[in-house]
C-alpha positions in Angstrom: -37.4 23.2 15.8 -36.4 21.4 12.7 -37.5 18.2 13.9 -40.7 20.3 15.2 -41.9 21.3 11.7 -41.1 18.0 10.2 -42.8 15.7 12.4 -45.7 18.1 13.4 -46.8 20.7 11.0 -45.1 20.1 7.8 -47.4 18.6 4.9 -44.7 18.0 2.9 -41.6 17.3 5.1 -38.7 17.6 3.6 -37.0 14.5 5.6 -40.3 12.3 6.6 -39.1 11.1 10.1 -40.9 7.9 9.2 -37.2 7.4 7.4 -35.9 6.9 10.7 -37.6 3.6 11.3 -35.3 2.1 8.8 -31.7 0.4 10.1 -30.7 1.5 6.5 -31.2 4.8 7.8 -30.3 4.9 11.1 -27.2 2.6 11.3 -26.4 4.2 8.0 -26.3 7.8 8.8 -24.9 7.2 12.2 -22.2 5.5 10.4 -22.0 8.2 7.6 -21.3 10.8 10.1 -19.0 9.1 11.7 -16.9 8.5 8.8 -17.1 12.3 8.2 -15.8 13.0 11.4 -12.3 11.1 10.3 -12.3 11.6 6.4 -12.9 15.3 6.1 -11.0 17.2 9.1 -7.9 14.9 7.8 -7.0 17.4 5.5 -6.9 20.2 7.8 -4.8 18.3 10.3 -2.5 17.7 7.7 -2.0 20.5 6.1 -0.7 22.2 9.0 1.3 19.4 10.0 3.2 19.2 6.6 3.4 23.4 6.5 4.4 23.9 10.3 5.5 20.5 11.5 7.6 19.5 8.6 8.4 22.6 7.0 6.5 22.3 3.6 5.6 25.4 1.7 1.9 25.8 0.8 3.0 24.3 -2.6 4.5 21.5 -1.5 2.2 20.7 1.0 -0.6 20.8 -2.0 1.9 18.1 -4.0 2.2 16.0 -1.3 -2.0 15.3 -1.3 -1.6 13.6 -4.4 -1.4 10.1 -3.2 -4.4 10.5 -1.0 -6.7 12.0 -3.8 -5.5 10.1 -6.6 -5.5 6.4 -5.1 -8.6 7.3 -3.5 -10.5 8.2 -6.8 -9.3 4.8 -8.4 -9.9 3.0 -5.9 -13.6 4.3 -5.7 -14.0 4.3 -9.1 -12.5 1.1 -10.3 -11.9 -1.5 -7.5 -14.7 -0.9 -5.0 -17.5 -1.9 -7.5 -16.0 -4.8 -9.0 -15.3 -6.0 -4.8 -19.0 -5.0 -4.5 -19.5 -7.8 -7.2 -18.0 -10.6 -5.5 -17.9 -9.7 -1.3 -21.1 -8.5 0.9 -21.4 -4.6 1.0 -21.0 -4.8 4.6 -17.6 -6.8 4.5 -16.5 -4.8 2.2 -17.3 -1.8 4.3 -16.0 -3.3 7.2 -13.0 -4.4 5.0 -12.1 -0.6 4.3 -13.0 1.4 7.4 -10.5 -1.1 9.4 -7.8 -0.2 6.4 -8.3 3.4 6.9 -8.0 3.1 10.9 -4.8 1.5 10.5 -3.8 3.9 8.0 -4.9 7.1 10.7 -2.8 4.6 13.4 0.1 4.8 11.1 -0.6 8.4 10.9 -0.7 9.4 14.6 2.9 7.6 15.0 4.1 11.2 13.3 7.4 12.4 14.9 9.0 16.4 14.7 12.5 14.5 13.1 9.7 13.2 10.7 10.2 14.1 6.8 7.8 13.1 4.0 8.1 9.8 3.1 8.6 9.1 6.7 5.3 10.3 8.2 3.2 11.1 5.2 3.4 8.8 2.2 2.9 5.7 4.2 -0.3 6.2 6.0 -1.7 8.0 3.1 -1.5 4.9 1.0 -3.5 3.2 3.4 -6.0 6.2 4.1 -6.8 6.8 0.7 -7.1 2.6 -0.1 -9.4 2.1 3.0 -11.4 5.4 2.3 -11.8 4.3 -1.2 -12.8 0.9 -0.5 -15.5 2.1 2.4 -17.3 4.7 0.3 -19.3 3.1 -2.2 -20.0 0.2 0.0 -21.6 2.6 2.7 -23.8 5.0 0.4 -25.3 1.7 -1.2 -26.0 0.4 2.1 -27.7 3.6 3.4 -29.8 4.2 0.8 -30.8 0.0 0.8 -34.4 -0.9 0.7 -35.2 3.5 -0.1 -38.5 3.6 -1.8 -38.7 5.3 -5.2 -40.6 8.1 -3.7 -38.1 8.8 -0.7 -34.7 8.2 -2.2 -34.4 11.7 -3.0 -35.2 12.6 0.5 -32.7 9.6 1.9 -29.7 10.7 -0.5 -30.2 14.3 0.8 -30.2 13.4 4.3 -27.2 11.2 4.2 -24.8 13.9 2.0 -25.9 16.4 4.7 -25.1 14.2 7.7 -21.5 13.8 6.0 -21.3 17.2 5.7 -22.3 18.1 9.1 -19.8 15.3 10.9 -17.1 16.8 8.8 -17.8 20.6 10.5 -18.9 18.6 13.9 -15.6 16.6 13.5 -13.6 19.4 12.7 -14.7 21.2 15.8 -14.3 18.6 18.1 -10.8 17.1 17.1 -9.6 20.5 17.5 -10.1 20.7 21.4 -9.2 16.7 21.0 -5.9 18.0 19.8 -5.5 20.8 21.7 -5.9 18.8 25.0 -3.4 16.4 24.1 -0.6 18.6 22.8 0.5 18.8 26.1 -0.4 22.4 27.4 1.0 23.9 24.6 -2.4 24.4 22.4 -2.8 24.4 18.9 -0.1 27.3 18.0 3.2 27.1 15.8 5.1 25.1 17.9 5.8 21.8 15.8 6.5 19.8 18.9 2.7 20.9 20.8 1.3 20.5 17.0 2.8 17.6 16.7 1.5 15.8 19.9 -1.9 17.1 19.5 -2.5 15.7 15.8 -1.2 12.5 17.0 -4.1 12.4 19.2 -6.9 13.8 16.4 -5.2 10.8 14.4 -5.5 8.3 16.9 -9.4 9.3 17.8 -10.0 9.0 13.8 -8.7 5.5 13.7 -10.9 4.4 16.9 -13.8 6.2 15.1 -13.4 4.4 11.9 -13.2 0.7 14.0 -16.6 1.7 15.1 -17.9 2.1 12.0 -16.3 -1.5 11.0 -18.5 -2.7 13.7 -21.8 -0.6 12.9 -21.4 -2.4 9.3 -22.7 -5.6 11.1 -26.3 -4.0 12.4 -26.1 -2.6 8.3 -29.2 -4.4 6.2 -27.8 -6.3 3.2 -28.6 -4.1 -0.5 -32.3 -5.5 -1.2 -32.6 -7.2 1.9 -36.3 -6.9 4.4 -35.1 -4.7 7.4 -37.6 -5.7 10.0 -36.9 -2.3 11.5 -39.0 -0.8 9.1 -42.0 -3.1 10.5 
């Protein structure tokens, strides 16, 4: 109905589906939700795994996010732009969903004997470098070659799709992870937990390699998409 109104009725859409004829866009948002699908529903997974699989309080288990938020942030903040300055967007991109994939792979190798350092630590260095390194890359590439007059409309569009891969994700991992646990569901047993996160984590790193690849079809910052034609 949505796409109804916009494309039909509307005099003022909100999101002109004329966007859509842009790879920017396209590529860009298909990519963006993608990486929502992996980077958001992480924490969930996690923070049951630390509380139920490895015996964490709630406390602890808040501690023990600390590498993935703080190395994320300075990694955004102060490496990715100066990379930016000196490697394409899209290798950079590329560069940092593979990192992240590798850090999820890491991730899904999780074990009941596992403690901390063991299972957690580890792949979170490796999330939080690749997920700092593939951020700025991909919202300069998705909003590429936006016209004054629609960049409001294309940075709306592509925080929403984020948003909505992270609830889609979230949804979809779960029955992901409830399959592979085994028969034993997504209850308080550490062992069925256990073997049913290693499968949401093993889906996230495949889902992040696509991306890597979708930052190929990705338009360079300031570059003619003939799409758009």
């Amino acid at each position: 109905m949505f796409v109804a109104v916009e494309g039909r009725w509307s005099r003022h859409p909100l999101v002109p589906l004329r966007l859509f004829r842009l790879r920017a866009i396209t590529v860009g948002n298909l990519a963006m939700l993608l990486v929502g699908v992996c980077l958001m529903p992480m924490w969930y997974f996690l923070s049951l795994y630390m509380q139920q699989g490895l015996g964490l309080s709630a406390l602890a288990t808040g501690l023990g996010f600390l590498p993935h938020t703080a190395i994320t942030v300075a990694v955004g903040a102060l490496l990715a732009p100066r990379l930016m300055n000196r490697m394409p967007a899209r290798t950079l991109l590329a560069t940092g969903c593979l990192i992240a994939a590798a850090g999820f792979w890491w991730q899904s190798r999780i074990d009941v004997t596992d403690t901390y350092l063991t299972a957690i630590l580890g792949p979170a260095i490796a999330i939080a470098v690749g997920g700092g390194l593939l951020n700025t890359p991909l919202t300069t590439l998705v909003t590429s070659g936006i016209t004054r007059d629609d960049a409001g409309a294309a940075s709306g569009l592509m925080n929403t799709t984020k948003q909505v891969g992270g609830a889609l994700g979230l949804a979809a991992l779960l029955t992901v992870a409830g399959g592979g646990a085994t028969g034993m569901g997504l209850t308080a047993d550490p062992v069925g937990l256990t073997a049913g996160f290693s499968v949401a984590f093993t889906t996230m790193a495949g889902l992040l390699a696509v991306v890597a690849v979708l930052a190929a079809a990705l338009p360079a910052p300031g570059g003619h998409d003939p799409a758009a034609q």
